[in-house]
Structure formats: C-alpha cells, structure tokens
C-alpha positions in Angstrom: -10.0 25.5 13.5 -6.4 24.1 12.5 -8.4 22.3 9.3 -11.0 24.4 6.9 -13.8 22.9 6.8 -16.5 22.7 4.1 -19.5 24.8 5.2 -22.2 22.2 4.2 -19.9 19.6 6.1 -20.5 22.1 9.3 -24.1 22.9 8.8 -24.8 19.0 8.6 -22.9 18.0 11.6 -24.5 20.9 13.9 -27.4 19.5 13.1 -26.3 15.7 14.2 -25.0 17.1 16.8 -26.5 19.6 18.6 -25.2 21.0 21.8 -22.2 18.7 20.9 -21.0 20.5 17.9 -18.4 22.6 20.4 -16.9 19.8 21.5 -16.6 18.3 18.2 -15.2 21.4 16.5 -13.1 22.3 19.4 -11.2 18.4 18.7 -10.1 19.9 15.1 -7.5 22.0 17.2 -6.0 18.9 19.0 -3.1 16.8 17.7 -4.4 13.4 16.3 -3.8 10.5 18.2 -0.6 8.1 16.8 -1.0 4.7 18.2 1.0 0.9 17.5 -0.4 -2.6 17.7 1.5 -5.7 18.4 1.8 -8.4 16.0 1.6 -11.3 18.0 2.3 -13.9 15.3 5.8 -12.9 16.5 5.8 -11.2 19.5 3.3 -11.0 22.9 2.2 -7.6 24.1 3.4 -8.3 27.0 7.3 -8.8 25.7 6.8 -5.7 23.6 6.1 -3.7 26.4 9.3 -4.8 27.8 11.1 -4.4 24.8 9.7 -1.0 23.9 12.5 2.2 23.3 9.2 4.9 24.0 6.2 5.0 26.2 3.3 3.2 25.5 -0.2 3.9 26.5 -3.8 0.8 26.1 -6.0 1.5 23.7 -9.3 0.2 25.6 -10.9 -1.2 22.5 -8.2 -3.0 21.1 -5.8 -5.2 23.9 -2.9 -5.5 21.5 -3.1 -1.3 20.8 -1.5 1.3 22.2 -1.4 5.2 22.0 2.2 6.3 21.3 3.4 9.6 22.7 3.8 12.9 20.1 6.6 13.2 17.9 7.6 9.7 18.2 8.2 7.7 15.2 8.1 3.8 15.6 8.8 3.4 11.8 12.2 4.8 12.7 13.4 2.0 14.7 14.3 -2.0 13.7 11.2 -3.2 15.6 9.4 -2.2 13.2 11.4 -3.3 9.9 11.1 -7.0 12.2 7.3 -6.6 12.0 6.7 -6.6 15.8 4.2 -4.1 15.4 2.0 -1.8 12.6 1.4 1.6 13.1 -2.4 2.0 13.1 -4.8 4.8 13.8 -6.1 4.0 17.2 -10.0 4.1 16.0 -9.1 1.9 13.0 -7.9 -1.1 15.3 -12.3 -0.8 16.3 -13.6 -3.0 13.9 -11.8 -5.9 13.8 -12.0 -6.3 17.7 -15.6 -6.5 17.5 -15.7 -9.3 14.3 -14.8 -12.0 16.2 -12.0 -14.1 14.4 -11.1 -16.8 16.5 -8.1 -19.5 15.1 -9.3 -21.6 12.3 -11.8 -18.9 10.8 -12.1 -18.5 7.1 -12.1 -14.9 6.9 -12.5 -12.0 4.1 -11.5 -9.1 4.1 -12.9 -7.2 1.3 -11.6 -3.8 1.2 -8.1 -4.7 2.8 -5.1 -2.4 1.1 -2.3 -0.8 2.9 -3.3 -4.4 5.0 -4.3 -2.7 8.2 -6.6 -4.9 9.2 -5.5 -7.5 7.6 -2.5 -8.2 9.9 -4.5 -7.7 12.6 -7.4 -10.6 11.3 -4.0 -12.5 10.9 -3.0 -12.2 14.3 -6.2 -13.4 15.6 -6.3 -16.5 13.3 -2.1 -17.3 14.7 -1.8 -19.5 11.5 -5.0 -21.0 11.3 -7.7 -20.9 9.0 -8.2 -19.3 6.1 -7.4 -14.9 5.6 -8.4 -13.9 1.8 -7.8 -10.2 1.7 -9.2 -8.2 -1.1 -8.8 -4.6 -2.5 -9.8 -3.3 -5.9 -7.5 -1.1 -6.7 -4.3 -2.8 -8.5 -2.3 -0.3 -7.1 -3.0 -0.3 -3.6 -2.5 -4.4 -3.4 1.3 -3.8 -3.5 1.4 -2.5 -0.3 -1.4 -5.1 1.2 0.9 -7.8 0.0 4.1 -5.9 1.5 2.2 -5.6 4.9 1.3 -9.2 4.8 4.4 -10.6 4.4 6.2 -7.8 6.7 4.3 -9.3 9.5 4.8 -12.8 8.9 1.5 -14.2 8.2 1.5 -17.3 6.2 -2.0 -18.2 5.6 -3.5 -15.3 3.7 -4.6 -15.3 0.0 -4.5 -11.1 -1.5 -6.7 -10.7 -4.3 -7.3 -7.9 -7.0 -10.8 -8.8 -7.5 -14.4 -7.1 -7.6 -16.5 -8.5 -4.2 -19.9 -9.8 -6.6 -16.5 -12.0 -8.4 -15.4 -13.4 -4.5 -18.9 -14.1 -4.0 -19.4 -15.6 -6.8 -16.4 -17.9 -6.6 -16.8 -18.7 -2.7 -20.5 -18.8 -2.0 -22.0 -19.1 1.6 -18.1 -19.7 2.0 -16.5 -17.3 4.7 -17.1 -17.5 8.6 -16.3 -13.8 9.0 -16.4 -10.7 6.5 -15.1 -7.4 7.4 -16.2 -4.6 4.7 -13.8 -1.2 5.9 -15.9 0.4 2.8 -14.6 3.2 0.8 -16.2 6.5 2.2 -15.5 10.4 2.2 -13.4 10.2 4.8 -14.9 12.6 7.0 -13.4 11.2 10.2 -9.8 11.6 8.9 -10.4 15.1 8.2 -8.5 16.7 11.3 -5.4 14.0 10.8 -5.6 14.1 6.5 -6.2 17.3 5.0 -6.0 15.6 1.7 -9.6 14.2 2.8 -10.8 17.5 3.3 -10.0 18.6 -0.2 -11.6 16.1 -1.9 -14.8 16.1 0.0 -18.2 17.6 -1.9 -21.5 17.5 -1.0 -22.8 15.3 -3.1 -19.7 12.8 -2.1 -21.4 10.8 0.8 -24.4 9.5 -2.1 -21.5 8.9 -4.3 -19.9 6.5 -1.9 -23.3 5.0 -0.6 -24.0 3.5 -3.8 -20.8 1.6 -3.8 -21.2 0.6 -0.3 -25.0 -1.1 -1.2 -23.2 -2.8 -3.2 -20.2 -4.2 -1.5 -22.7 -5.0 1.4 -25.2 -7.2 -1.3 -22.2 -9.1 -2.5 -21.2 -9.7 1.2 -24.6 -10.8 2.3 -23.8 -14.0 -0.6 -20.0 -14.8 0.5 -21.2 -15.3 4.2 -21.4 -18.7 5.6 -25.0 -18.9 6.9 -24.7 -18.0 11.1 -22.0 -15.5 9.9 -20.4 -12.9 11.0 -20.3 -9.3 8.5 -18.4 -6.1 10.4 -19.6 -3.2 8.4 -16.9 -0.1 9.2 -16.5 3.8 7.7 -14.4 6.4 8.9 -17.4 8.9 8.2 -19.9 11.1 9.9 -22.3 10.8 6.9 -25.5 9.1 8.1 -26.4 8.4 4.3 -22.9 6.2 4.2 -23.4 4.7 8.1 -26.6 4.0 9.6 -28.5 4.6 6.0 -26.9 1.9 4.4 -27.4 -0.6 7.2 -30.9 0.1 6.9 -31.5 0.1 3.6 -29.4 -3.4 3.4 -31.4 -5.1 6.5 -34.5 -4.0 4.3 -33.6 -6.2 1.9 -31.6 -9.0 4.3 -34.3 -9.8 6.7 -32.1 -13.2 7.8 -29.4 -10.7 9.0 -30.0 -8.9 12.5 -27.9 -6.2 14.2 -25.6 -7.6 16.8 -25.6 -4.8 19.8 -21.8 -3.1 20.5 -21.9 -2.7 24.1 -21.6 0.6 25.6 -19.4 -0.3 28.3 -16.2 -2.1 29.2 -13.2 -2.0 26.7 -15.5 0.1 24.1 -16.3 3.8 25.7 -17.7 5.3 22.6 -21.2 7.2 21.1 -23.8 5.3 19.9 -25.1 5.9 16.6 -28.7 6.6 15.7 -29.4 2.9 14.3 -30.0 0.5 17.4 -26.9 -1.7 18.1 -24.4 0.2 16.1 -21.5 2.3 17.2 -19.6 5.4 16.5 -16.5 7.1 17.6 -16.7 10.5 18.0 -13.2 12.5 17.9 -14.4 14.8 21.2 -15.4 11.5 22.8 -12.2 9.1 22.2 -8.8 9.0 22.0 -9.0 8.3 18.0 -10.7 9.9 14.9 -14.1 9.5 13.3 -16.0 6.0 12.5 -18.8 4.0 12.6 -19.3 0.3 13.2 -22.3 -2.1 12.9 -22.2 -5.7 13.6 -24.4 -7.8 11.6 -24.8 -11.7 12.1 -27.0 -14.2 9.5 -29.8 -15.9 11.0 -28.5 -19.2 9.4 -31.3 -19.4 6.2 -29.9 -19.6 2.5 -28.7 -16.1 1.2 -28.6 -15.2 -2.6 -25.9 -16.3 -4.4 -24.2 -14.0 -6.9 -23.9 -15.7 -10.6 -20.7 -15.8 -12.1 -20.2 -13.7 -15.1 -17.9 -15.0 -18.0 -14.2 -13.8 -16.9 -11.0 -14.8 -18.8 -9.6 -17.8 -16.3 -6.0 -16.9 -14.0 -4.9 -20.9 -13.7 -1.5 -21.5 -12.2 0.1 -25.0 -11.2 -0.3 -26.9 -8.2 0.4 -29.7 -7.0 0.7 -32.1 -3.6 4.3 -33.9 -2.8 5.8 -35.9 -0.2 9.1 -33.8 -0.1 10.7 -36.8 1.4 10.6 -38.7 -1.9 9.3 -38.0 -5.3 5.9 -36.3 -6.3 2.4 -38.5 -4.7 1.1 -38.4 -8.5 2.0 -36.8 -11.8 0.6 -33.8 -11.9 -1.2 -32.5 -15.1 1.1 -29.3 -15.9 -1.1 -26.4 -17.8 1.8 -23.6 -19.3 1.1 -20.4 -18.3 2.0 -17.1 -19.5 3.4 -15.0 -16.8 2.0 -11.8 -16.5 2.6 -8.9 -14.3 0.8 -5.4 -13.1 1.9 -2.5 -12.8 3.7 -3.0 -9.6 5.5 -6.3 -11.0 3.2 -8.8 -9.0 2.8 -11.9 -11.2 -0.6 -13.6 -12.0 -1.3 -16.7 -14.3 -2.9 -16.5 -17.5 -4.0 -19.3 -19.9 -2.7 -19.0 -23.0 -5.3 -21.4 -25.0 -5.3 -20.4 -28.5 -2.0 -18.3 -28.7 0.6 -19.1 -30.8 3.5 -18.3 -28.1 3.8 -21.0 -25.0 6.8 -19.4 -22.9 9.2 -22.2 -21.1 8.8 -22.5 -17.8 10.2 -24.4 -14.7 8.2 -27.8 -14.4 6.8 -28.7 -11.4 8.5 -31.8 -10.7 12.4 -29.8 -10.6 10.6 -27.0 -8.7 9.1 -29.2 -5.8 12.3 -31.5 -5.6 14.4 -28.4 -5.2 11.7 -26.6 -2.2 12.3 -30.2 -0.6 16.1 -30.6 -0.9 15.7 -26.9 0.6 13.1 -27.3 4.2 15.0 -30.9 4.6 18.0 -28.6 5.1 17.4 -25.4 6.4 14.0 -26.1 8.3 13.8 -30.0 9.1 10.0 -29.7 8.7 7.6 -29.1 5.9 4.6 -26.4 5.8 1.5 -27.2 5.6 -0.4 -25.7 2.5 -0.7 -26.4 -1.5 2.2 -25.6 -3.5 1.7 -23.3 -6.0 4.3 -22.2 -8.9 3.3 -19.1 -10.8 6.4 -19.2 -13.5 9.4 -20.0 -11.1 7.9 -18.7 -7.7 6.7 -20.7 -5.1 4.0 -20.4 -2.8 2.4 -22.7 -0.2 -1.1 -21.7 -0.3 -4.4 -22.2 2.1 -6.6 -22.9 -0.8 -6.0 -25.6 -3.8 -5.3 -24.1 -7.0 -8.7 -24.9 -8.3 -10.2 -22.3 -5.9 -8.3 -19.4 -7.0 -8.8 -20.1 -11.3 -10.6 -17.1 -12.8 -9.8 -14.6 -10.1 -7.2 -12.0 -10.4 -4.5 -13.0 -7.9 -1.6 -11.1 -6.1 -0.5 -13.4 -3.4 -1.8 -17.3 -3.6 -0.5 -18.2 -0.2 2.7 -17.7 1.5 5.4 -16.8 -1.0 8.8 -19.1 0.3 10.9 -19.1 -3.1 12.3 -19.4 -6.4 14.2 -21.2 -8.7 17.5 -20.1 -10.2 19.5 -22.2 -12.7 17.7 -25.2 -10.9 18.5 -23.9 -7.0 16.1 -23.3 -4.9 16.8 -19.5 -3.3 14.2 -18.9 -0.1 12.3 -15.7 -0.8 11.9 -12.8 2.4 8.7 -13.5 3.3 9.6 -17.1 4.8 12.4 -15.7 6.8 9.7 -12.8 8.2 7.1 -15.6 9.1 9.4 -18.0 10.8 10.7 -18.4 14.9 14.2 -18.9 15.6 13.2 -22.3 16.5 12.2 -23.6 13.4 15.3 -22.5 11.4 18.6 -25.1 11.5 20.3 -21.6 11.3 19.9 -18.5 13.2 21.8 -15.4 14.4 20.8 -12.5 16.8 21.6 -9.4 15.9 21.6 -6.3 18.8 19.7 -3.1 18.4 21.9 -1.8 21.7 24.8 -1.6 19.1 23.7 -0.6 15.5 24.2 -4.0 13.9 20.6 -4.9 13.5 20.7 -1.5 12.0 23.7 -2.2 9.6 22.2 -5.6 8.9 19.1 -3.3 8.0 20.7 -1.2 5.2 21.9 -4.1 4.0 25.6 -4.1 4.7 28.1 -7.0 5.0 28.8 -7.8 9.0 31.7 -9.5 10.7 30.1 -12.2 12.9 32.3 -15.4 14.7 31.2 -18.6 14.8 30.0 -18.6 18.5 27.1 -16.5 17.8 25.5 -18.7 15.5 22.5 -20.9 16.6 22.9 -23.9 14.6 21.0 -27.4 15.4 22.7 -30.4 16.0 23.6 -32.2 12.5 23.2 -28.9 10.9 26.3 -27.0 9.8 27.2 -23.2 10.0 27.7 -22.8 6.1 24.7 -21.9 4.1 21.6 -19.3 4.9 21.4 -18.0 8.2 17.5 -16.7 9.3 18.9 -13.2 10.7 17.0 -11.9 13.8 16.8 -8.2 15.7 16.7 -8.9 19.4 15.6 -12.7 18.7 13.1 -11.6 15.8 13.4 -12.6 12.7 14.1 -10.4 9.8 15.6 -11.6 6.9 18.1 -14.2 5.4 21.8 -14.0 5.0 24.7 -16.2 4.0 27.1 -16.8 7.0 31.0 -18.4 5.5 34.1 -18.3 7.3 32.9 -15.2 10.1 31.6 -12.9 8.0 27.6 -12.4 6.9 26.6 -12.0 3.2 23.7 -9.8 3.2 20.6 -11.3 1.9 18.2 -8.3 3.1 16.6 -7.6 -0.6 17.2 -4.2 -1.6 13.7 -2.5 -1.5 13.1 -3.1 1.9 16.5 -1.4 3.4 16.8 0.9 5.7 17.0 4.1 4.1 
C-alpha cells in the first residue's frame, strides 16, 4: 500500500468487509480523486463549463460537482480568487445534496470550518433564508468566514459557539441541520496521511462521545418536521451507524429517511437501514457515511441555557433615504478580537473604561450616502455595527446577544474619519448589474491577473460600465471575465487598486 496503515484499522475493516477488503485495500494505491463545484450565487454550471481553462468531469451525486483531471490546480487560476467555484473532495459534496435546502430555509450548520459545506448550503438557499454556520474551534472560523465571503454569500451568520449554546439560544428554530461531525478520519486516510498518524484504536469511542452529543443538542435546535443530515468521513461503525442508533433510541420522534440506492447516488449501503456509505473501491471519492433523519413533528427537548457573559453589539433599522425610523438605544461596547483579529462585542457593565466609538446615527447616514451612490438600492437585512464595521445581518441583534460571534451578517464596510469605505466582501457578493460602476477585466491577457496581485492598471474611459446619472470617478466593482472580484478606484484612466492585501495573488 502507498499509505501504512494501522494493523487494528486493517484487522477491523477485513472483518466489515469481507471478500471486499481487496478491493478496498487495492484503492490505497490509486490517486485520490480532486474535484470543483460551482458557486452558483455567481455563476451557472452551465456557463462554467463553457468558461472552464481544464476538463471537467459530473460528479453523479452532486449536479454542481465535477471531477477535475490529475495535476491540475484550479486554485492557480483567477476563477477561483472570483469565487466561481470551491475546490471540494468529491465525496464531501454527498451530504449536503441529500439535506434538502430549498430558498428561504433557516439552516445550521454545526460543524462548518474551512466552510465547505457552507457555500454550498449557500448556494442552494440563492440569498434566501437564513445560513448560521458554526465551528468550535476559534481557529478554524477564520477560514469559514474567508470562504463565506470569497463566495459571495450574503445571508450567513458564522459563529464560535458550543451546539447545546445554539440550541439553547434558537430552540425548535432551524428547518435544516447538517452535523459533518468530528471523526478519525478514517476515509481521508489514502488522500491525508496526517489522518493516519493520528489515528489509535481507542480514537473512534473518543469521537463517538462527542458526536452523541452534538446529535442530542441537534435533536433541540430542529424545527419540528425537520430535517438533521448526520455525515463522517469514517469507516468506524461505533462513530456511523452506532451513534444513529443509539441517538434514535433515545429520539423516538425522529425516523431514518431511506438514501436511495439508485439514480444520482451509486454508493454502498451501510449496515443501519436507510443510511449510506461511500466506499473508496466503489466511488469516484474517499470514505463517508451519511444518514438522513427527519422529526416526526412532536415537541423535542429543549436545551436550558447556562449563565454565559452576554456578546451585545448595536443595531438598528433606518430608512437610508432620510434620517434614522427611531432613536435607537446605543449600548457601548468594548471591542474585542481573537486570535485571528475577528471582532466580537462585549458589555462592559461594571468596568471603569467605556472606549469611544462611532455612534450609530453617523455610521448609518454614511452606509446610506454610500448604496444611494454606488448601488442605487438598499440590502435587505439588520444593520449591525460592531465598533466601526458594518454588517447587514439576517437576524436582529437581539438573537445573536450571549453567543460568541465571528460574522453577524454580510460584512459591507467601515467608517474612516467619518467616510464610509465599502469592505471586500460586498464587492465579492454583488452582479455587475447592481453596481453604478463596473469594469471587466480579461484573463486572456494577464490583467485580471495583475489586478490580482494587486497592482495599479491603465484602463480608458470606454471600458467602464457606468449607469446613466452615475459618473466614472469614485469606486469601481472590478470583475474577471464579468465576475466580480474586488473594488478599485478608477480617476483620470488609470485604476487604484483596492484588492486588500491578504487576499493577493501570491
């Protein structure tokens, strides 16, 4: 084999598999399989296709995947840095497929980092609805967040939270949970060696502890008539169909939904009824397991808060045509940041320091001076100021107190010196068409490239797409091949660079 094994991880699957175990050994010597799917907030499959510098193959469980041929690198090329697509492990595009979103959903994701399938709920939802992803690890929210706003998505929430804290703050709340639970990874063994290393035997109990208890919080965030995708990317019947079984013990209102056997999904069937598993010698893909469980519609348990210091920020509603609807009551807030600089909102009740902060009022009349200009039309949402950023957020303000909170909403801004300067992720998540400003850049000639590394370009005023009563002067939404990318400043023929400096091609 290409990947070494653990000899207790060998013994066990000979005997899960029997006669099959050949097969299934015999895959550790194949390449894994690279695949792409299409973000169709901004682009169709269909124009990808036709778009697309390499060959692409269908995925058949996931319309929007396909299989990418070997040694290609779609990370390598603009279409990427415009968010037409994420690069995805064709198995891992699976579980989504079978939840179900449909537009105007409230959905949770509770395990959710790098963001995965998160982009992809988002793409189901186009705009609607509610997306509150979740992960628990501080860390691994920086790059959930990234994702999200990479592929324009506008209606997502990204928490740093523990799931019995979301179920607690959003009972019988959510149309559709997917839980992607932490596992051992034994499915990623022949594409992450890593995996392999930090398997041990007594791993897959370790992990089905956690899961029981990921599923129980679930089971209380679920609207009732519900839809909970439980997913692993594991072989460990302890971690798969154990803890379904254990959890419908306990659940009688929730039922198995059956994953068909035929059409898009050509896959193994696990050894509960109804639930799935890819098998690496079977599919095009590496290792998981599915189940599909639906509530019967009868009350579940809710989780009780516990006592948690309270995250507030400051919201308010405004007609951006004129001044505020109502005075809003302005709590200060101490900013606060983790360790990869996201900010959050902390009370600061009973502390002696009360930093200065931008008041909601010059902060909202700025925004509006700003979409009356540059967009002509006003998201719909709840502002939210965290310190002197912006965000335009799903939920009111009041939903999100006492949970720790990455992302409230769409992130469009922040003040400087009393200006209102447009952030990256509203250039990423608009069209052409809703810009007063817009210019194409070509990836035929290395300008969307040089736009990409974040240098200065020559550009004449014919090129520019600017809407009647608009002018030329002022920020430009910057496209690759009609997709946008990023902001930049056009005056007098040549483009100031707005493309922020951690994002550049490198």
């Amino acid at each position: 084999m290409a990947v070494q094994l653990p000899s207790s991880f060998t013994q066990r699957m000979k005997d899960l598999l029997g006669t099959e175990y050949k097969q299934f050994a015999d895959s550790y010597l194949e390449t894994p399989y690279g695949g792409i799917r299409v973000n169709t907030l901004k682009i169709t499959a269909e124009s990808l296709l036709a778009l697309s510098p390499f060959q692409l193959e269908p995925i058949p469980w996931c319309p929007t995947g396909y299989y990418t041929e070997e040694g290609v690198r779609p990370g390598k090329h603009p279409y990427y840095h415009a968010g037409l697509y994420y690069i995805q492990e064709p198995s891992a595009m699976a579980p989504v497929e079978l939840l179900g979103v449909q537009p105007g959903d409230r959905v949770l994701d509770l395990c959710a980092a790098p963001g995965g399938k998160s982009s992809q709920i988002a793409a189901k939802l186009q705009g609607q609805g509610l997306l509150v992803s979740n992960d628990l690890h501080p860390e691994r929210t920086k790059a959930l967040a990234k994702n999200l706003e990479l592929y324009g998505v506008r209606n997502a929430v990204v928490l740093n939270e523990s799931p019995d804290h979301i179920a607690a703050a959003f009972p019988h709340f959510f149309d559709r949970i997917l839980i992607d639970a932490p596992c051992s990874g034994e499915g990623m063994f022949r594409k992450d060696e890593d995996m392999v290393k930090q398997w041990e035997p007594e791993t897959p109990a370790k992990y089905a502890a956690m899961q029981r208890d990921i599923l129980r919080s679930a089971a209380s965030a679920l609207a009732p008539g519900g839809t909970l995708v439980y997913s692993t990317c594991t072989f460990a019947i302890e971690e798969n169909e154990g803890t379904i079984a254990e959890f419908l013990a306990g659940y009688p209102q929730f039922s198995v939904v059956p994953v068909g056997g035929t059409g898009s999904f050509a896959m193994g069937f696990g050894e509960l009824p109804g639930t799935a598993r890819l098998w690496p010698h079977k599919v095009k893909g590496e290792g998981h397991f599915m189940a599909v469980l639906r509530h019967d519609g009868t009350p579940a348990p809710i989780v009780e808060p516990e006592p948690e210091e309270i995250l507030l920020s400051i919201s308010t509603r405004k007609n951006f045509k004129g001044k505020p609807a109502a005075k809003p009551t302005v709590t200060r807030v101490e900013e606060v940041r983790s360790k990869g600089g996201r900010a959050s909102g902390k009370t600061t009740s009973g502390t002696s320091r009360d930093l200065q902060h931008v008041s909601v009022e010059v902060a909202l009349a700025a925004y509006g001076d700003f979409i009356n200009e540059q967009l002509g039309w006003e998201p719909a949402g709840h502002p939210v100021l965290f310190g002197d950023h912006l965000y335009i957020s799903p939920l009111p303000q009041e939903s999100l107190n006492g949970l720790r909170t990455i992302r409230p909403g769409w992130s469009v801004g922040h003040l400087r010196n009393g200006r209102f300067i447009p952030s990256h992720p509203l250039a990423t998540a608009l069209h052409p068409s809703e810009s007063c400003r817009s210019l194409s850049l070509s990836t035929s000639n290395g300008e969307a490239v040089s736009y990409l590394k974040g240098e200065t370009l020559a550009i004449p005023l014919e090129r520019l797409s600017v809407r009647p009563g608009s002018t030329p002067k002022g920020y430009m939404l910057v496209c690759i091949d009609g997709y946008s990318a990023g902001w930049g400043k056009w005056q007098d023929g040549m483009l100031k660079n707005e493309y922020p400096a951690g994002w550049r091609w490198t």
